[in-house]
C-alpha positions in Angstrom: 138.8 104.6 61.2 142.0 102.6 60.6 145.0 103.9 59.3 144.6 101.8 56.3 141.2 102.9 55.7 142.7 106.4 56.3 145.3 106.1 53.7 143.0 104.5 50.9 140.8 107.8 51.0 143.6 110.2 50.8 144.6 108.1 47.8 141.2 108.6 47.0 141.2 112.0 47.6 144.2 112.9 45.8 142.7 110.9 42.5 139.8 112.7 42.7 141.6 116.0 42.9 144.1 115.2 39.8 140.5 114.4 37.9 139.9 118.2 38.7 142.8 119.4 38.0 142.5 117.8 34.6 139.6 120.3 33.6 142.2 123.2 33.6 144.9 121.7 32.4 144.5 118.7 29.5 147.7 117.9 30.5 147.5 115.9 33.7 148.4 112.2 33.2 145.1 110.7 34.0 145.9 107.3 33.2 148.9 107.2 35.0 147.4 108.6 38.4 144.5 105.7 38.0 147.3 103.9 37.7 149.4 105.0 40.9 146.4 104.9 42.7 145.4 100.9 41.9 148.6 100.3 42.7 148.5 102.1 45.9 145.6 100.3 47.1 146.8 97.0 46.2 149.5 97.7 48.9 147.8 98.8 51.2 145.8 95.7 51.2 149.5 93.8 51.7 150.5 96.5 54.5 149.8 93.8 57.3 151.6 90.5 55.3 154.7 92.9 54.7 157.8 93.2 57.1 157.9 96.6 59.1 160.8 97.6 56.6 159.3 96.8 53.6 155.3 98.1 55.0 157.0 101.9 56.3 158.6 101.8 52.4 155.1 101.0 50.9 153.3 103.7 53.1 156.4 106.1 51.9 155.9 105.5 48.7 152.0 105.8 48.4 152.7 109.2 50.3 154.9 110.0 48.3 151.7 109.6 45.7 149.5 111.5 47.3 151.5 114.9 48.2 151.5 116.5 44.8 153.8 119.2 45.3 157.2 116.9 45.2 160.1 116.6 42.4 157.6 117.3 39.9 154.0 118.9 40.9 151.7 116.2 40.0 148.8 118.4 38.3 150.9 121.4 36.6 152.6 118.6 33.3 152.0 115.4 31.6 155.3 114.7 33.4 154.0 115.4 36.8 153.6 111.5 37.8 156.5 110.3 36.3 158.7 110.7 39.8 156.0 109.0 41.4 155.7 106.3 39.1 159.6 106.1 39.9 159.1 105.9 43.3 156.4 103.8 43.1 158.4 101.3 41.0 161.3 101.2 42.7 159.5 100.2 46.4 157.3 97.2 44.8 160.5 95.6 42.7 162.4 96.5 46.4 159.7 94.8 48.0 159.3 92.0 46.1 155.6 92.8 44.2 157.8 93.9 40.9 154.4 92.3 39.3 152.4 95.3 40.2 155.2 97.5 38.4 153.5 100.6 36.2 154.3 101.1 33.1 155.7 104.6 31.7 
């Protein structure tokens, strides 16, 4: 497996876990971790047209994504995508795919 391939199923992976997480807590922003994750594999389909600065910031932030335990744990509050939605934002206007940007 490519690293690409590798990275589009832990994005998987970590969607499908906020989906569990969601029958505990009603909380969990659903929508915007669909969201983060569309995005995420949007850029990972760009990772070989990007520069190596700009590609290592898209892999950062679609890690960023997938570790849920960061500023604000992604499962435990409505708010808990917000930073990556942040993060998220920030790379693709930095980048220059501000088009893909999510809305809060």
């Amino acid at each position: 497996m490519d690293d690409a391939t590798l990275l589009s199923n832990k994005v998987d992976e970590h969607l499908s876990s906020a989906k569990e997480a969601l029958s505990d807590n009603e909380f969990v922003d659903i929508k915007a971790g669909e969201s983060l994750a569309r995005v995420s594999h949007y850029l990972i389909e760009k990772l070989s047209g990007l520069s190596n600065e700009h590609r290592q910031l898209a892999v950062a932030a679609i890690y960023y994504f997938i570790e849920s335990d960061d500023e604000e744990h992604d499962f435990d509050s409505i708010l808990g995508f917000d930073d990556d939605i942040k993060v998220m934002n920030k790379t693709l206007y930095y980048i220059g795919h501000s088009h893909k940007k999510i809305s809060v």
